[in-house]
BALUM-129137 format. One record per residue (C-alpha): residue number from 1; residue in three letters; y, x, z. Coordinates in pm, whole numbers, plus 50000, padded with zeros to 5 digits. Last residue first. Layout:
BEGIN
(torke NUM; ALA; (Y; X; Z));
...
END
This chain:
BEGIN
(torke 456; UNK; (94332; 99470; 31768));
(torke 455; UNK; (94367; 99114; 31832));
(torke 454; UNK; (94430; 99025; 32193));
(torke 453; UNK; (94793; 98972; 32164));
(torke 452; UNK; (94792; 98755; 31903));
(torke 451; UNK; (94586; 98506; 32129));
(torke 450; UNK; (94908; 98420; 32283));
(torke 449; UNK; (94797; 98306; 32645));
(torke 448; UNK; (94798; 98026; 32904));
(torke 447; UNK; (94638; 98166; 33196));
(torke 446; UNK; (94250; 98242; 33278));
(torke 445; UNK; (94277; 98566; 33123));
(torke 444; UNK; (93992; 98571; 32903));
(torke 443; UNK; (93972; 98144; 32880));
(torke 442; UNK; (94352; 98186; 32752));
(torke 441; UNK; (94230; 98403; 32505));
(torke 440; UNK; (93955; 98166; 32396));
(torke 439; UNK; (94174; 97871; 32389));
(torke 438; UNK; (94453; 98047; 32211));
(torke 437; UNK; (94200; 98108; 31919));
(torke 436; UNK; (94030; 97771; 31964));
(torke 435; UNK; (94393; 97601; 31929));
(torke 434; UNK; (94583; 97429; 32131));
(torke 433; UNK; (94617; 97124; 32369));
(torke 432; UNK; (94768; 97167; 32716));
(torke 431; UNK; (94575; 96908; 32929));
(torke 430; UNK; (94700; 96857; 33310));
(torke 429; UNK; (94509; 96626; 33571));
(torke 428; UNK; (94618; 96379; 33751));
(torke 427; UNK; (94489; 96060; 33583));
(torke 426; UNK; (94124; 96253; 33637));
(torke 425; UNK; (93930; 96260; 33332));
(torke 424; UNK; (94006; 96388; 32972));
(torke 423; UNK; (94285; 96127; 32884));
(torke 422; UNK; (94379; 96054; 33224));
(torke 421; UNK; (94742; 96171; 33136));
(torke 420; UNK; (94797; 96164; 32781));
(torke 419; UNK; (94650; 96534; 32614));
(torke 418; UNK; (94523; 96446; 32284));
(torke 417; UNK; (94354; 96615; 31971));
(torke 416; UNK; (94082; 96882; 32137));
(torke 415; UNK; (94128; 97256; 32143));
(torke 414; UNK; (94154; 97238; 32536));
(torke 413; UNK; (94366; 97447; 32802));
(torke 412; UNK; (94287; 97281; 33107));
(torke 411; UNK; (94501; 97224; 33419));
(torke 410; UNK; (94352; 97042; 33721));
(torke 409; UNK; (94360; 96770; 33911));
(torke 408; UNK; (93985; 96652; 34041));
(torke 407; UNK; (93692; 96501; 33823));
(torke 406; UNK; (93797; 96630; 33504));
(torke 405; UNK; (93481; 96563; 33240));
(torke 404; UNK; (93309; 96895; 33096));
(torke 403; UNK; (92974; 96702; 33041));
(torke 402; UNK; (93015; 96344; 33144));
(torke 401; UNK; (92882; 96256; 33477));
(torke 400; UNK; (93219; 96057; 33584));
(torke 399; UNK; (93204; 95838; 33312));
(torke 398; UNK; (93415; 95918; 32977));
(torke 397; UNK; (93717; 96091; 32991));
(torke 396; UNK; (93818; 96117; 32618));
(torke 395; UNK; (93771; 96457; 32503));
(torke 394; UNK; (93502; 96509; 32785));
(torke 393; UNK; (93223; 96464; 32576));
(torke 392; UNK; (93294; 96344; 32218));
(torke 391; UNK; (92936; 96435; 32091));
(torke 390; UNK; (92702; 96713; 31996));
(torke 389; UNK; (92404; 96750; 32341));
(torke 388; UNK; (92323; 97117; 32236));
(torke 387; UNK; (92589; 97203; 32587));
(torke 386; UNK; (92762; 97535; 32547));
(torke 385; UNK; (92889; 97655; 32909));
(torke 384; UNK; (93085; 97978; 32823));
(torke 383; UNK; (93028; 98315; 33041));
(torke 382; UNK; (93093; 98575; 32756));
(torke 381; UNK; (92703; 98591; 32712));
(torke 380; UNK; (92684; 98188; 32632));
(torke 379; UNK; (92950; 98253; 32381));
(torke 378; UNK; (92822; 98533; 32193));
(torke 377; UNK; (92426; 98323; 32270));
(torke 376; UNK; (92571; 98099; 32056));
(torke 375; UNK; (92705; 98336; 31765));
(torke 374; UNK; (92384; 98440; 31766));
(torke 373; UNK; (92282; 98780; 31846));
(torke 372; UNK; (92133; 99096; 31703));
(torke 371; UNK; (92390; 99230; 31458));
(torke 370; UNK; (92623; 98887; 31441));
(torke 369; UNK; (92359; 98611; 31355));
(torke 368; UNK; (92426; 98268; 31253));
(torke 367; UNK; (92120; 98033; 31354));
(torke 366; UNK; (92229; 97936; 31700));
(torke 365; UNK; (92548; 97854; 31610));
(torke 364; UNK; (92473; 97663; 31241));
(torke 363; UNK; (92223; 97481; 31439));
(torke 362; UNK; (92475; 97336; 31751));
(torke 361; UNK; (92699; 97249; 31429));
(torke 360; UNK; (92362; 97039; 31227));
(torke 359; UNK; (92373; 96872; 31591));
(torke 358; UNK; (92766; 96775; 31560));
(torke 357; UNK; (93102; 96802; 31726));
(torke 356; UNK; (93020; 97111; 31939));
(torke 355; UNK; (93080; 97121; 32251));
(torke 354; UNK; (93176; 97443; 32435));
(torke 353; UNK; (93297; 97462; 32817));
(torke 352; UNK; (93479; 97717; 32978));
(torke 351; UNK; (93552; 97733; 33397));
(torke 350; UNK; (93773; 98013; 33416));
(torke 349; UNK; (93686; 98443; 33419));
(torke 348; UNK; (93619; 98434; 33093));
(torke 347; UNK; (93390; 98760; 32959));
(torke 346; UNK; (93417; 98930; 32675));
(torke 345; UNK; (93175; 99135; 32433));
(torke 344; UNK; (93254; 98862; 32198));
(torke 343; UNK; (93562; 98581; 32295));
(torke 342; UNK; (93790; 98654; 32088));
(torke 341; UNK; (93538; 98620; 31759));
(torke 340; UNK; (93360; 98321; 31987));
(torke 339; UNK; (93661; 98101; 31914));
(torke 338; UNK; (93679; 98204; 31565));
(torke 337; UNK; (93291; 98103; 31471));
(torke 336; UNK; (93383; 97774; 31745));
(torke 335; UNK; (93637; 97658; 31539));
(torke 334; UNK; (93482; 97735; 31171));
(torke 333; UNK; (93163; 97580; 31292));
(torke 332; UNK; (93361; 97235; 31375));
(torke 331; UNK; (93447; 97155; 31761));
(torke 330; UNK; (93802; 97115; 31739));
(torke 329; UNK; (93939; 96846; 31582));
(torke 328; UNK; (93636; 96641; 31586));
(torke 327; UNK; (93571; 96704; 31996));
(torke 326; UNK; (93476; 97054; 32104));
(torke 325; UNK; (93631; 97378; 32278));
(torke 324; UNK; (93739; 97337; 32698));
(torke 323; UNK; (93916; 97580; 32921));
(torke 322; UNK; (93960; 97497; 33302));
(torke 321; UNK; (94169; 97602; 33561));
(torke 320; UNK; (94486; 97759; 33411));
(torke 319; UNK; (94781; 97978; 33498));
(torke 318; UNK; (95091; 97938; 33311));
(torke 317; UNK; (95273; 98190; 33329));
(torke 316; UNK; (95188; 98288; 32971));
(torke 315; UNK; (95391; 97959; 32866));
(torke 314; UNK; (95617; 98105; 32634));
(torke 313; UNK; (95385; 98340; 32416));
(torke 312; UNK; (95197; 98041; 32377));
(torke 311; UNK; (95523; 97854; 32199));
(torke 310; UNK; (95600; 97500; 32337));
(torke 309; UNK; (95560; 97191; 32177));
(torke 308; UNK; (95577; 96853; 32401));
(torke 307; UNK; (95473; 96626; 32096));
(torke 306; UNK; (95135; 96615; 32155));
(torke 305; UNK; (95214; 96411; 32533));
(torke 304; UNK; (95177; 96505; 32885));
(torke 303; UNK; (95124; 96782; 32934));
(torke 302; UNK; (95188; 97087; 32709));
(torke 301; UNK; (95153; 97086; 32329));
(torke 300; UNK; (95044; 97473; 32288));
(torke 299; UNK; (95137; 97672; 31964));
(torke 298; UNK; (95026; 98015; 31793));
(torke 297; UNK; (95322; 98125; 31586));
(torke 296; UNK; (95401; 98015; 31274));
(torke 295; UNK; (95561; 98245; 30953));
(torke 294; UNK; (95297; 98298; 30736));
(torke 293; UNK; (95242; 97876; 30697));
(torke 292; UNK; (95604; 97850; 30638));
(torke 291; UNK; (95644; 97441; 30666));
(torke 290; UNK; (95904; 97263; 30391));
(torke 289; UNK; (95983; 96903; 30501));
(torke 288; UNK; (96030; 96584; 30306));
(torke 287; UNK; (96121; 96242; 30425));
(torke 286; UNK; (96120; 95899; 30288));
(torke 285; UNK; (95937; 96008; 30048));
(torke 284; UNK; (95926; 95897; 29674));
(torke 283; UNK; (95688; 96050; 29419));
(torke 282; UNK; (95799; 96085; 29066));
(torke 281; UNK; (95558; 96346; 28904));
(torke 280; UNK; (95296; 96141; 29007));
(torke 279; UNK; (95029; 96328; 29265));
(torke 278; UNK; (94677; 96282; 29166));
(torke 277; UNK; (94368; 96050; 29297));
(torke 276; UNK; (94051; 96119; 29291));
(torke 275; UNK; (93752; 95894; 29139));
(torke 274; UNK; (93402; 95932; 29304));
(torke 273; UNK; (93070; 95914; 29204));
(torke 272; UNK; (92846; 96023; 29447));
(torke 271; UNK; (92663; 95743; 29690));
(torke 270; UNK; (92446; 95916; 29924));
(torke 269; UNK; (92146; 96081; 29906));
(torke 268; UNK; (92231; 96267; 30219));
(torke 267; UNK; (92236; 96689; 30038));
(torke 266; UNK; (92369; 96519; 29707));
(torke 265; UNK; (92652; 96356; 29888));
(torke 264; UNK; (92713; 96647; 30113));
(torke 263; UNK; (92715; 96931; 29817));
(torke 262; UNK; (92960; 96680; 29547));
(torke 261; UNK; (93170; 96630; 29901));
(torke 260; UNK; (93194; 96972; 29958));
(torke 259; UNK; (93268; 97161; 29650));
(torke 258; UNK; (93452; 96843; 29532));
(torke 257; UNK; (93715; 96914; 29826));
(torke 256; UNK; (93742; 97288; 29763));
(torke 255; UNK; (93809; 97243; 29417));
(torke 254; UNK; (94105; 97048; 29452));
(torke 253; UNK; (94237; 96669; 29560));
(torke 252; UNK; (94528; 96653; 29713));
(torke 251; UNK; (94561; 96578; 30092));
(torke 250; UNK; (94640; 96252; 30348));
(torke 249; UNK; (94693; 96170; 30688));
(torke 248; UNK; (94729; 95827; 30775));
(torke 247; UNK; (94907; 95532; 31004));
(torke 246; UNK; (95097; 95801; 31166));
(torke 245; UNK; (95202; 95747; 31509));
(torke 244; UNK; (95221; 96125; 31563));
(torke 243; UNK; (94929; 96211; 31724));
(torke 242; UNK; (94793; 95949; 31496));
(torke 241; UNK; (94839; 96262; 31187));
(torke 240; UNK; (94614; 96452; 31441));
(torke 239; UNK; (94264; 96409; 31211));
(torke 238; UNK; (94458; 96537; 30932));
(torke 237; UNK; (94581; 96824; 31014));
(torke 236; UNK; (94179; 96884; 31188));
(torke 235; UNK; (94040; 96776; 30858));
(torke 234; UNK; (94257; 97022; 30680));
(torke 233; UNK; (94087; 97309; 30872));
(torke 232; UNK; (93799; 97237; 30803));
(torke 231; UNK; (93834; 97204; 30465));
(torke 230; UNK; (93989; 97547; 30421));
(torke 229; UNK; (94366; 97596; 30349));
(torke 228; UNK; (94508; 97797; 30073));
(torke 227; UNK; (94575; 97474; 29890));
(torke 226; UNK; (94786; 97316; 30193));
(torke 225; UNK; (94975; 97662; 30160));
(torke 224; UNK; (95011; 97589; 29786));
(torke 223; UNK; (95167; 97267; 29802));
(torke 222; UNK; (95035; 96932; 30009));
(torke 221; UNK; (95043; 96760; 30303));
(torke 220; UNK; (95069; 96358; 30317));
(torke 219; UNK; (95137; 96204; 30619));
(torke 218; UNK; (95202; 95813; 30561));
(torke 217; UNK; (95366; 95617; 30813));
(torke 216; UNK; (95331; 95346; 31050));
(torke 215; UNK; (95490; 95554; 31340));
(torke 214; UNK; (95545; 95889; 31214));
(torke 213; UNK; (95803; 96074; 31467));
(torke 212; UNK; (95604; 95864; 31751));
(torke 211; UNK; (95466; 96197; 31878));
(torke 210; UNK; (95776; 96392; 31821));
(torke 209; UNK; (95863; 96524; 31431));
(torke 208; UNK; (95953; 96877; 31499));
(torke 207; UNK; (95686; 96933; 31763));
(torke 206; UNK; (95432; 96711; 31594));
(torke 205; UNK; (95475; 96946; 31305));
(torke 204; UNK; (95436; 97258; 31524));
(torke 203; UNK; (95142; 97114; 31704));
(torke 202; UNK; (94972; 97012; 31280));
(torke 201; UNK; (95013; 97399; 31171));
(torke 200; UNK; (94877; 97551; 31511));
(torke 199; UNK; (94539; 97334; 31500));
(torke 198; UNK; (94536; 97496; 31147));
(torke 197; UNK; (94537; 97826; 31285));
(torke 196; UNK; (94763; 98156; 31390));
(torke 195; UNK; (94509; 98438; 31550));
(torke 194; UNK; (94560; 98635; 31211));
(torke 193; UNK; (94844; 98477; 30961));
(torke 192; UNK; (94814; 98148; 30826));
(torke 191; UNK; (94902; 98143; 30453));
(torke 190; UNK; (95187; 98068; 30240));
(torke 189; UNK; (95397; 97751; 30187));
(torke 188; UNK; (95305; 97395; 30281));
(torke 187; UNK; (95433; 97099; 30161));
(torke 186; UNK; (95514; 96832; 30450));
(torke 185; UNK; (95591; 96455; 30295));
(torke 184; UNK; (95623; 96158; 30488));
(torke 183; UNK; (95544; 95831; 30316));
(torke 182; UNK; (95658; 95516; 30412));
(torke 181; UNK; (95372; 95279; 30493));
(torke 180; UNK; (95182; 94993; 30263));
(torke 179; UNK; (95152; 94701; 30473));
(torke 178; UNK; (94768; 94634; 30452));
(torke 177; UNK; (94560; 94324; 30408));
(torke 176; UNK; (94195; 94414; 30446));
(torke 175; UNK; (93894; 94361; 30252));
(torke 174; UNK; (93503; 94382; 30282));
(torke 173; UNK; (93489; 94051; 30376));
(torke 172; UNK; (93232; 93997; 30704));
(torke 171; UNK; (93252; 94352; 30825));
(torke 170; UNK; (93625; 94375; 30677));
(torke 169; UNK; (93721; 94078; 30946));
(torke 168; UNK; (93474; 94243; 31237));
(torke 167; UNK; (93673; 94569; 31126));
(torke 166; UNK; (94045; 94331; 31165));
(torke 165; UNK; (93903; 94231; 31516));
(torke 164; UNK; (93815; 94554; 31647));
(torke 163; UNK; (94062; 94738; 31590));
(torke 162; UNK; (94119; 94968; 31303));
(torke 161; UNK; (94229; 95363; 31253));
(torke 160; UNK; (94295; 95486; 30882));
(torke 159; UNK; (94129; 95637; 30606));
(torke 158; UNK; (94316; 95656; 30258));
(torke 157; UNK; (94094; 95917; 30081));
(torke 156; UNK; (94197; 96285; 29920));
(torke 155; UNK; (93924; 96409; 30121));
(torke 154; UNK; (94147; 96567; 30436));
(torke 153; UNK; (94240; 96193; 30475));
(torke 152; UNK; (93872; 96169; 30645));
(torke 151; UNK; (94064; 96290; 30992));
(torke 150; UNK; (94249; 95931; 30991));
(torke 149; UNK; (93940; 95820; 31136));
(torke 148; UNK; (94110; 95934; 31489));
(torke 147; UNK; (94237; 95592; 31577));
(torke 146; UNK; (93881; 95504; 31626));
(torke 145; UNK; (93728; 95129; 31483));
(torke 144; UNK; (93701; 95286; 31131));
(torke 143; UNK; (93839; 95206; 30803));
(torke 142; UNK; (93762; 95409; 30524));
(torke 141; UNK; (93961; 95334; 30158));
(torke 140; UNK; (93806; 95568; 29847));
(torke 139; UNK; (94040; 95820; 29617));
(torke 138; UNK; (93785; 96104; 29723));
(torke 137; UNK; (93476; 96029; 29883));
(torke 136; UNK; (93386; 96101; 30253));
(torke 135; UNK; (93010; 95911; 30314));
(torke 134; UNK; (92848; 96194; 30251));
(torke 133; UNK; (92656; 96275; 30570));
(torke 132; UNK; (92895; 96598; 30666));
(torke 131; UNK; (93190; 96392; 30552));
(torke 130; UNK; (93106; 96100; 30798));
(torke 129; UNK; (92940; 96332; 31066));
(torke 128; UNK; (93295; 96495; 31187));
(torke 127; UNK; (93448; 96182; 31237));
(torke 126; UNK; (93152; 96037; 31369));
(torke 125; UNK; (93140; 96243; 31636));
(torke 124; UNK; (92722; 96344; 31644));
(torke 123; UNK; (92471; 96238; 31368));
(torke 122; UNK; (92184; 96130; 31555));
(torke 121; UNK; (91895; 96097; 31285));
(torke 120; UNK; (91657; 96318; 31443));
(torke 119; UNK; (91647; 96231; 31763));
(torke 118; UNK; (91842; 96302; 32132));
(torke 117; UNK; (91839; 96492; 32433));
(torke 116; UNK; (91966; 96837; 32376));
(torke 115; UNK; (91923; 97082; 32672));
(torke 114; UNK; (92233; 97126; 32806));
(torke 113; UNK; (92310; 96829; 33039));
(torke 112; UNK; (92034; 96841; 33310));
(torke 111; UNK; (91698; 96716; 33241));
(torke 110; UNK; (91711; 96488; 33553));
(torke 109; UNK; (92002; 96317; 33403));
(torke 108; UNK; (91768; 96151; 33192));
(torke 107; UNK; (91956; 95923; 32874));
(torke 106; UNK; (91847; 95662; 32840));
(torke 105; UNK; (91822; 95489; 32451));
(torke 104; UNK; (91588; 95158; 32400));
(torke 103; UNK; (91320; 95200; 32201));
(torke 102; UNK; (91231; 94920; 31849));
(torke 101; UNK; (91388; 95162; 31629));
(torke 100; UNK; (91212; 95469; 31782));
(torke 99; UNK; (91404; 95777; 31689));
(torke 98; UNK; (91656; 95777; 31935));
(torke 97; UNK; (92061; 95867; 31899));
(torke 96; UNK; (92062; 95661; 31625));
(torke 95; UNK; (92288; 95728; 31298));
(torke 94; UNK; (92265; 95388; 31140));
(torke 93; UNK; (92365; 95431; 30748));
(torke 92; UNK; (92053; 95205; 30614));
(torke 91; UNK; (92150; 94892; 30770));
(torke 90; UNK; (91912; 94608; 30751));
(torke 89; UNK; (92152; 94354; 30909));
(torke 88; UNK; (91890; 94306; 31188));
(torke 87; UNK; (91756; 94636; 31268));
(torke 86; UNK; (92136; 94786; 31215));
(torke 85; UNK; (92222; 94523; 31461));
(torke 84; UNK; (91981; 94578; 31717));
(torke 83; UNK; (92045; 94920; 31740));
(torke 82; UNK; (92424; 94871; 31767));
(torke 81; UNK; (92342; 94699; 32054));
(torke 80; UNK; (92069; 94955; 32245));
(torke 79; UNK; (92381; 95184; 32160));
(torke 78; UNK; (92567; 94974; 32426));
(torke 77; UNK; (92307; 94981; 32665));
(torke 76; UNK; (92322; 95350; 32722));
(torke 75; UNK; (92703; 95327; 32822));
(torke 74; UNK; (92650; 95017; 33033));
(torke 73; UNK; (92403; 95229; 33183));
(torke 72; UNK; (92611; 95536; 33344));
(torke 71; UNK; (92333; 95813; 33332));
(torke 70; UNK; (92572; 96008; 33072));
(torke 69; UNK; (92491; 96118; 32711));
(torke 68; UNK; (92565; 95882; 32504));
(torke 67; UNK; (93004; 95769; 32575));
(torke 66; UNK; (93131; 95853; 32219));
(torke 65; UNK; (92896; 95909; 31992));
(torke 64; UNK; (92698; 95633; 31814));
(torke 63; UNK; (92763; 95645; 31426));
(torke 62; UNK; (92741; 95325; 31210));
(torke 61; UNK; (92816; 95299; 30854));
(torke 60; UNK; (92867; 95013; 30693));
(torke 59; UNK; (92917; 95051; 30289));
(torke 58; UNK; (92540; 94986; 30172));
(torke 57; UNK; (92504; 94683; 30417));
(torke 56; UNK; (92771; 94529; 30159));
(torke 55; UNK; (92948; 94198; 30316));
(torke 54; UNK; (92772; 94207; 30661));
(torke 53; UNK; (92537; 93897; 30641));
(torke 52; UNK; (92572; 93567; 30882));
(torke 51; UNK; (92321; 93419; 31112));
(torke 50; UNK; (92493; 93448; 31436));
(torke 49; UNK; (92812; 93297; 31274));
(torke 48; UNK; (93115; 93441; 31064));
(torke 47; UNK; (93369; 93455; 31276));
(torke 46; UNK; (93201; 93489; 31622));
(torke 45; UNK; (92929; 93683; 31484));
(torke 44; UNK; (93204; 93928; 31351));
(torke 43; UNK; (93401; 93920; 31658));
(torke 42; UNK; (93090; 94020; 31845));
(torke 41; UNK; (93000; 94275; 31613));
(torke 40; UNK; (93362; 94421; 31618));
(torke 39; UNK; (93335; 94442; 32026));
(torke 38; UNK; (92957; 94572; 32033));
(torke 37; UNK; (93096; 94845; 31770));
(torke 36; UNK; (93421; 94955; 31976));
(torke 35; UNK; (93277; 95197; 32181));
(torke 34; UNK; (92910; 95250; 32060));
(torke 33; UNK; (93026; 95343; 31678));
(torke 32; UNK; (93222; 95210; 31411));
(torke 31; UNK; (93264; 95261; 31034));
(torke 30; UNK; (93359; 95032; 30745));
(torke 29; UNK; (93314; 95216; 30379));
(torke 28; UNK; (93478; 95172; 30042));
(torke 27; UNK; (93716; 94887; 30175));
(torke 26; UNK; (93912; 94644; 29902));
(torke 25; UNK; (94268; 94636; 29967));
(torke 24; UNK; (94464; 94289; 30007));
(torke 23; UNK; (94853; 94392; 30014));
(torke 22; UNK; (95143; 94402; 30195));
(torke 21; UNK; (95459; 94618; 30039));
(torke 20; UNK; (95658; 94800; 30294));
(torke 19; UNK; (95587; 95087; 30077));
(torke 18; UNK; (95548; 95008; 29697));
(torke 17; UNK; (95240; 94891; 29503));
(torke 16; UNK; (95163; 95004; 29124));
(torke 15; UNK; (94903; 94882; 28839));
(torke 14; UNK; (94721; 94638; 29094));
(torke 13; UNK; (94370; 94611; 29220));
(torke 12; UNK; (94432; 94626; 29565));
(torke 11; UNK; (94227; 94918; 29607));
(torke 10; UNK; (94365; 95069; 29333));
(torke 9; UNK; (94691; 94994; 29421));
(torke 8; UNK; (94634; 95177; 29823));
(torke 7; UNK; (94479; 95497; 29660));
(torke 6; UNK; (94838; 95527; 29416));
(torke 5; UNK; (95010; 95417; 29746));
(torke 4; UNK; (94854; 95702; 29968));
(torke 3; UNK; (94900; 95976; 29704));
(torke 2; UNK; (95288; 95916; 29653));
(torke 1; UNK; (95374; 95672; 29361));
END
């Protein structure tokens, strides 16, 4: 069996499932957060009545992040939901964006969008939080209400995308019936080469594969290029397996992955025992492709889809508006740490905003020193607009007074995971998706460029 069907038969409890097989799978952990929570708590009320229990309030994990820190109300009200849920179900894995259980969350526009505005307990994106909290185990299910959850595949877990009505079904069950998919398999040989990074390994793929090349299947990456990889930058292959219709992304188990989840679980008190799962010798794919890590070149998918590869080096006359770091895929440390590399002693000479996915990211920037300065005041010096306020942002549009949002057409150069028109604001607008690296050159000359060619 291939990794996703040997985590798919535990689940199930059986010795050995197949793809196309459906199953009942038991879930490890349900997440969902202000977007699609309200909606899977009101199908789970509906279901199961006003009165009724989540199935485990251990295993529910809640994480508001997508639309907090705007004036729009609706927005603010619907964490004021999930806060009344958590108080009600007793749920200890509530990430609020206020400390006060009993408050209600507005943000104040008046205080401008930079300064952070939120407690101690907000987490951030939640695809980003989940592993940093501890709640990323190897050879454990995760379903979440965002079609990004397939991120936590980086862990050696089968984590997949849900809508609403199937999470308020595992919310009241703790199960799920699953068509196993296909798996497609991509082993990786040798290592990225400088200015060339993981955000370039998963474009290329989508490139050869086209953004419905893995509808309802399984992408699993492994070999000793996958190996060489840091976690970071297998979460963001992982996190873009939906860009191309993939039902999951999926890694082996090594050392780096119990480094991190044996630190994060024992950091967040969470649970830690955990039970990976191994490759058989006798794995079946229905395909198989062989990926050169040393030999990739920075990429760019160009509006309006992830599958619309094109080589930086031929799109330099492209000239660009607006340059954009953040979101899960690409707002990590390790993003932002390379992004400000190009970018120190610099200066960008287009609109540039930095978000970073998580508050403990905004303190890893201001607290990591190169000579005299942080690696946030790198950025702020080269002309970049760093907000503290860790969320989604403009990755997804959001209401007009969202931080980075598209109001008018224009072309942005963005290390987040999707580029469908409207996708980061205006339905006009143009998003060329790439990596930090490229984004940060491109920011320099305020036109699509190699980053390669900046590197001295």
């Amino acid at each position: 069996m291939t990794l996703t069907e040997k985590l798919l038969a535990r689940a199930a409890g059986k010795a050995s499932v197949a793809a196309g097989e459906n199953v009942w799978v038991n879930a490890d952990v349900l997440m969902t957060h202000d977007v699609c929570g309200p909606g899977t708590i009101g199908v789970f009320k509906r279901e199961f009545g006003e009165d009724a229990k989540v199935w485990d309030s251990q295993k529910v994990v809640i994480i508001p992040d997508h639309y907090i820190f705007t004036a729009d109300s609706r927005s603010n009200r619907n964490v004021d939901i999930l806060r009344d849920f958590a108080n009600e179900q007793k749920l200890p894995y509530f990430y609020d964006v206020i400390d006060d259980p009993e408050g209600k969350w507005q943000f104040d526009a008046s205080q401008g969008t930079l300064k952070r505005q939120y407690g101690t307990r907000y987490a951030g994106v939640c695809h980003a939080a989940l592993p940093q909290k501890g709640h990323t185990r190897p050879g454990e299910v995760l379903f979440g209400t965002d079609s990004h959850t397939c991120m936590a595949g980086a862990f050696n877990q089968f984590a997949t995308g849900i809508g609403n009505t199937d999470a308020g079904f595992v919310m009241g069950t703790g199960k799920l019936l699953i068509k196993v998919p296909e798996t497609m398999r991509f082993r990786l040989e040798g290592k990225l080469a400088p200015g060339v990074m993981a955000k370039d390994v998963i474009l290329h793929v989508i490139g050869e594969i086209g953004f419905d090349g893995a509808t309802y299947r399984a992408m699993q990456f492994d070999g000793e290029g996958a190996r060489s990889l840091s976690m970071d930058d297998r979460m963001t292959i992982a996190n873009m397996a939906i860009e191309a219709g993939g039902k999951n992304g999926i890694f082996e188990f090594d050392e780096k992955t119990q480094a991190l989840v044996d630190e994060r679980t024992k950091l967040n008190g969470t649970k830690s025992d955990y039970q990976p799962v191994e490759p058989d010798a006798d794995q079946s794919f229905i395909y198989e492709s062989v990926i050169d890590l040393d030999k990739l070149e920075p990429t760019v998918a160009c509006h309006p889809d992830p599958g619309q590869r094109k080589k930086a080096s031929e799109l330099e006359s492209v000239e660009l508006d607006r340059a954009y770091v953040g979101s899960c895929t690409g707002g990590k440390t390790s993003d932002f740490v390379e992004f400000a590399k190009f970018l120190n002693g610099k200066k960008v000479v287009i609109d540039t905003f930095g978000v970073p996915a998580t508050p403990e990211i905004v303190d890893d920037l201001q607290t990591q020193m190169w000579n005299d300065k942080s690696v946030w005041q790198v950025l702020q010096d080269a002309g970049v607009q760093m907000t503290e306020n860790a969320g989604c942002s403009a990755c997804l549009g959001g209401p007009v007074d969202t931080f980075g949002r598209m109001n008018t057409p224009l072309k942005c150069i963005s290390a987040t995971n999707r580029n469908f028109p409207g996708r980061m604001g205006h339905k006009e607008s143009q998003v060329f998706l790439a990596s930090p690296a490229t984004v940060a050159a491109s920011a320099i000359t305020g036109r699509i460029t190699d980053p390669r060619t900046l590197l001295s």
